[in-house]
N, C-alpha and C positions, 0 to 999 in steps of 0.2 A: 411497393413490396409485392412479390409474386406469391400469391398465397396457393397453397399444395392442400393435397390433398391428404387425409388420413391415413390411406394406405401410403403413401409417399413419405409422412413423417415417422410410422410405422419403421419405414425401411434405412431411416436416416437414426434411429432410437439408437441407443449405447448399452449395453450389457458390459459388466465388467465380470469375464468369466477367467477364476484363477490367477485374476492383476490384471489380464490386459483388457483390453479394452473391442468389444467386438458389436459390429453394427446389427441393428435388425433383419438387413439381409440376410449375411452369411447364417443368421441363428435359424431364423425361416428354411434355409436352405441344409441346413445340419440336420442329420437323424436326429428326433426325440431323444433317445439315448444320450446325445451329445448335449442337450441344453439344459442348466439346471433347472430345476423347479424355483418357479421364485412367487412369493404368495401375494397375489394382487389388491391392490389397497381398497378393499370394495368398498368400506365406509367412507371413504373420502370422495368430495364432490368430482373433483377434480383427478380422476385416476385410468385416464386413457391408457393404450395401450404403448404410448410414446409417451413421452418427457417434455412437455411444456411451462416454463418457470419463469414467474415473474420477479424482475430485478428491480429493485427499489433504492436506488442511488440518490439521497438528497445533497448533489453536489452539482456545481456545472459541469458538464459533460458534455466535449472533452475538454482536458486542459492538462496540459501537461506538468502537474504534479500531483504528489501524493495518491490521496485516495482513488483520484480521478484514474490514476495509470492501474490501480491493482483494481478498479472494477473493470477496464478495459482488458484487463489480462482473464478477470475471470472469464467476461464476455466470449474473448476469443477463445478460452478453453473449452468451453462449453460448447461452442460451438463446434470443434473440431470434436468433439464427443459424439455430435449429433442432436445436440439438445436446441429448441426451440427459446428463444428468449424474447419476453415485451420488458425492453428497459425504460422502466417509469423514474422519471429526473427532473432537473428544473428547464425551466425555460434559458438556459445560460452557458454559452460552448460551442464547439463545433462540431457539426453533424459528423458522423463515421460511420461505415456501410461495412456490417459483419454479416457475412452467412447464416441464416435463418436468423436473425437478430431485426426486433423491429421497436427502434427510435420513438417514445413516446413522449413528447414534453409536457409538463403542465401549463396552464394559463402562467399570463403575466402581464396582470391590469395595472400594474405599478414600471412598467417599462424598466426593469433592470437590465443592463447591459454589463456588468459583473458580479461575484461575489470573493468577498476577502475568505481569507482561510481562518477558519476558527468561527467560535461565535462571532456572531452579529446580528444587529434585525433584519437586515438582509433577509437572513436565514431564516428566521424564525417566522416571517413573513410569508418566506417560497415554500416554510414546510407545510402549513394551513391548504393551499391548492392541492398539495402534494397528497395529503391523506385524502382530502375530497376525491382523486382520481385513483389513488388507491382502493378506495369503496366504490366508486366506477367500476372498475377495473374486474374487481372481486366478482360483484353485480353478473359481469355482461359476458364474462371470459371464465374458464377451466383451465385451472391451471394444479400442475402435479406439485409445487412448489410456490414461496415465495420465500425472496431471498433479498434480506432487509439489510442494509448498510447503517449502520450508526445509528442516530435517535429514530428515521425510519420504523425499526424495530418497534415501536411501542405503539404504535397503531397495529402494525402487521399484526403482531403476537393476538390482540386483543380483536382483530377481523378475521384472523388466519384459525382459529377458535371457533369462532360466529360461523365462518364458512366451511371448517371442518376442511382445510390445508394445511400443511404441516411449516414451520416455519423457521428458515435459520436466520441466526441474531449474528452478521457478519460484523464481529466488535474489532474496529480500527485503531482504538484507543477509550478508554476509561475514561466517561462523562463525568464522573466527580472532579477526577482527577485533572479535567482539563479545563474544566469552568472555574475553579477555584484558582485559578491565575486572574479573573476578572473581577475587578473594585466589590465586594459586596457579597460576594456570592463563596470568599473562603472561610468565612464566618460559619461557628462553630454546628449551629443548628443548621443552618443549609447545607453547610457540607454532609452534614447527618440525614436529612430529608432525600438530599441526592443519591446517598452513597444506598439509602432504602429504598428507594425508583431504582438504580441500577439492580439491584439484589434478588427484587422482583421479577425484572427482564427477564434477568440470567435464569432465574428459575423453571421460568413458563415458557422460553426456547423449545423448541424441540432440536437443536441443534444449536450448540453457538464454535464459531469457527474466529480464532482470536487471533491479530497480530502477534507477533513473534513476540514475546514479553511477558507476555497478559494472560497468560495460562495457568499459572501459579495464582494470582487473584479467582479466575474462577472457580479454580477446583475449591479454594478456601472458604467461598461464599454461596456457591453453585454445585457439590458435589455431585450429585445424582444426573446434572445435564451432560446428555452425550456432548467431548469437547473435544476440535482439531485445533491445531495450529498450523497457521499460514508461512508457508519457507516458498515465499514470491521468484519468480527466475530473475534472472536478467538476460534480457532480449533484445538488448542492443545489440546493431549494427555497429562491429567495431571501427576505429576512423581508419580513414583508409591512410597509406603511405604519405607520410607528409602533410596531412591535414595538422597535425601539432605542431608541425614547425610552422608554417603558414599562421595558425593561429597566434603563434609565437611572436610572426612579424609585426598581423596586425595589432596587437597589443604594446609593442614595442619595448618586447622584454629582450635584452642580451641573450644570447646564444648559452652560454656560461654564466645566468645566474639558475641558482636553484626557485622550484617554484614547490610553495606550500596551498594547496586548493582546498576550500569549501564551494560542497555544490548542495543545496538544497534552500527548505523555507527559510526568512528572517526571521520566525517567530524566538519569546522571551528565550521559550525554551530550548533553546539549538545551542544557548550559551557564546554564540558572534559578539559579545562583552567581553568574556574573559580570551577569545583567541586576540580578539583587538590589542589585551592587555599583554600578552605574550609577545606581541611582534617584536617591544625592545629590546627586549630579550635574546630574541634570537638573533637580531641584527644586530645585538652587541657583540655577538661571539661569527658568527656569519654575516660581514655586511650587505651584502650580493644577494641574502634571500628576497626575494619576492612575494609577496599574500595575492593569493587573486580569491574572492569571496563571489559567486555565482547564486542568482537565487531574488534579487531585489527584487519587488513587485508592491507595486499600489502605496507608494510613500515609506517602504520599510526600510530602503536603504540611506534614508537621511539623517537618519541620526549617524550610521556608523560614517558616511560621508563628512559629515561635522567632524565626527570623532579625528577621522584620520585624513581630514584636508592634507596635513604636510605631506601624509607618506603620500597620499596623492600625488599631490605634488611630485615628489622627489621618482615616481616611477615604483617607489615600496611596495605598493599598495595597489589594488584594482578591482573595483567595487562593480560587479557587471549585472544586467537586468536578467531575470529569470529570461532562461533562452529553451526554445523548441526540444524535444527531447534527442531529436535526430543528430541538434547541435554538441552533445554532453559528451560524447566520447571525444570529440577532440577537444575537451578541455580535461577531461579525466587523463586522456594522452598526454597531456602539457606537464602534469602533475611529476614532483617528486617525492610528494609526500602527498596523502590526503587527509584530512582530518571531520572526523567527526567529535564537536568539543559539546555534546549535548548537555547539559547539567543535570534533570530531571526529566520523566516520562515512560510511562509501562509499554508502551508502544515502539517495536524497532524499527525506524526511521530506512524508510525504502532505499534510499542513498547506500547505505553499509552494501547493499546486497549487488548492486552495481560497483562500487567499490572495489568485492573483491574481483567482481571477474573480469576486471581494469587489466587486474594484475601490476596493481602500485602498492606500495608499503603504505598501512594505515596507523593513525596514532590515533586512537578514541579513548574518553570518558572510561573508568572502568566501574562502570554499571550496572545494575542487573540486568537492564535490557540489550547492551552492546553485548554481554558474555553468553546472549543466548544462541550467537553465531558467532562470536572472538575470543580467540583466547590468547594467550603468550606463542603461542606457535604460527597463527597468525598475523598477530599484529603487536602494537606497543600502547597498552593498557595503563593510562596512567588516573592520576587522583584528580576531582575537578580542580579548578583552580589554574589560574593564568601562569603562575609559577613552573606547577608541576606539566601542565602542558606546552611551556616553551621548552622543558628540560627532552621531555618524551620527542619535541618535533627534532631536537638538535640530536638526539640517539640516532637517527637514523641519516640524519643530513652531511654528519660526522664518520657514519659508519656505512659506505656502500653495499658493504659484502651481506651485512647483517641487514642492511633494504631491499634488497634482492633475495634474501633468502625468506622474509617473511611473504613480498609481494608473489613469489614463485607458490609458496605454500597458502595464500590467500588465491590466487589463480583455480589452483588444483580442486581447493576446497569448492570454488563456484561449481566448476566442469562437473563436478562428482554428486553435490548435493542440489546447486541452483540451476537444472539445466530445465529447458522447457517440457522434455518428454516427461521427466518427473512431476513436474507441476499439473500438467494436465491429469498425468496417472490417479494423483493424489486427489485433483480436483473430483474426478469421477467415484472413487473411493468415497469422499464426501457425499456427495447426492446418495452413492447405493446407502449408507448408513443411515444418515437423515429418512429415509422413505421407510426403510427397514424397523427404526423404532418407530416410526410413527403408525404404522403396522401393526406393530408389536401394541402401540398403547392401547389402541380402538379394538384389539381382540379380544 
């Protein structure tokens, strides 16, 4: 990495003057008169005259899912702001080269070579190095931020403190909420003990910035912490001409069958049970549809492979390994339906946000966290249940006009709310607030 100099990162800093976004040149170069007054963070260690933030990702990085793609979008937002980032992560992933962005991994005296999604010891294992080099980090470097991912957070809060930097709690999803799916731990007093560790967090934030969903939880529990929500773009590279049909052949689906798609994790809660339970459903009344399920990874697709050996079999069905992110629009293209059949989760599932700007007709769960970006004008909103979402997939597989009219109006919706200009805007909006109260608190 080419390390710059101070006056150089100076001139790469971001202002966000009246929304947009304006570099430390052009402000250097504007009359006084022109540049707001903005009041510098004197108490804090870490308060240059530029934006240096360290990113706390306990996840492999990269990998193309989930969490991994929206710390990689913040990365690149940030960077395109002009901000300086050390992203502190596991030893697990593949390396990527952003613009002022410098790759930091922890130790890995246990030689991992992956980690599954969700808890694991894995995890719990790579988070132990993880804080060690967090308190490294803290130690050896200046930094105007730190900017903590999921359980990350509970060291940061508690160094970012000690060190006098201010700290955002980037909540991906609801820790109680999401360990209480594992043997043990939905028991009544740990759920309780959990839900008072999260509570905490959310408090001593100085910023928490929540998946789409999870907003309503904090204000309920958290009200005084300054709170965003995250409306992620989508930045795919759409497929180019004929890549769907192609993908078509090699799948060896008919020309004229319809195809119904899930593209994301197999975890419990994605609800890949009850779409299973739908297919005969729909191939009672459609025999020609097709399921293609995207997303299998590290032994998850073996159960539903069990489940549906015949439709297998018969071409039904098509059970495919989580693929490259580059791979996803042409299979989002293949779609004539997509479905998100999630059961439970405060967290809105990064899938939906690429979905719309597919511009396919969606049939989702009608849940609090799908309605925080779908609604009836969108999409086709139905009750969980294998029932009610084979009923929702054949509305649309039956009705062209009314699939085209929600997919055109889910299109529009991306273009307008999920573009990238916006998310960066929003991203920099975030940073000036976080630094603004933490200002505010030390005065």
């Amino acid at each position: 990495m080419v390390t710059q100099s101070d006056s150089q990162l100076a001139e790469r800093a971001v202002k966000l003057v009246d929304g947009h976004a304006v570099t430390g040149a052009h402000l250097a170069a504007a009359k006084p008169a022109d540049a707001p007054a903005v009041p510098l963070l004197k108490s804090y260690r870490s308060a240059p005259a530029y934006r240096r933030v360290l990113l706390v990702a306990p996840q492999p990085f990269y990998e193309d899912r989930g969490t991994p793609i929206a710390v990689r979008q913040v990365v690149e937002g940030l960077s395109q702001l002009g901000y300086s980032v050390d992203l502190l992560t596991y030893p697990v992933g593949s390396d990527i080269q952003v613009p002022g962005m410098r790759l930091i991994r922890t130790a890995n005296p246990l030689r991992f070579k992956s980690v599954p999604v969700g808890l694991s010891t894995k995890k719990l294992l790579l988070d132990i190095p993880l804080t060690v080099a967090l308190l490294s980090r803290l130690r050896s470097g200046a930094y105007s931020c730190i900017h903590a991912v999921e359980e990350a957070a509970f060291p940061a809060v508690l160094l970012g403190r000690h060190y006098r930097v201010p700290v955002i709690y980037d909540m991906q999803s609801s820790l109680p909420e999401q360990l209480a799916t594992y043997p043990g731990l939905g028991a009544t007093p740990i759920r309780y003990l959990l839900e008072q560790l999260e509570a905490w967090l959310l408090r001593r934030a100085d910023m928490v910035v929540s998946s789409a969903g999870l907003a309503n939880l904090v204000r309920q529990v958290a009200p005084q912490t300054p709170l965003r929500e995250w409306q992620y773009p989508s930045v795919m590279v759409p497929a180019a001409r004929g890549d769907a049909e192609r993908l078509r052949r090699r799948l060896a689906i008919p020309p004229d069958r319809p195809v119904v798609l899930y593209g994301g994790t197999f975890q419990s809660y994605q609800g890949l049970g009850q779409l299973m339970e739908a297919i005969p459903a729909v191939r009672a009344v459609m025999p020609d549809a097709t399921f293609v399920l995207v997303g299998a990874e590290n032994g998850t697709g073996a159960a539903l492979r069990a489940q549906g050996a015949a439709l297998i079999q018969s071409g039904a069905l098509h059970v495919i390994d989580r693929q490259p992110r580059h791979e996803i629009p042409s299979y989002l293209g293949l779609a004539d339906v997509l479905v998100s059949p999630r059961s439970y989760g405060g967290n809105l599932p990064l899938k939906v946000f690429d979905y719309l700007a597919a511009g396919r007709p969606i049939v989702a769960t009608d849940i609090p966290t799908h309605r925080t970006v779908l609604n009836e004008d969108r999409a086709v909103l139905v009750p969980t249940g294998s029932t009610d979402l084979a009923r929702g997939i054949l509305s649309l597989l039956l009705d062209p006009e009314r699939a085209e009219r929600l997919a055109r109006a889910g299109r529009k919706y991306a273009e307008e709310h999920l573009g990238w200009a916006r998310f960066v805007d929003s991203l920099g909006d975030l940073y000036e607030a976080v630094h603004q109260h933490a200002f505010a608190q030390s005065a």
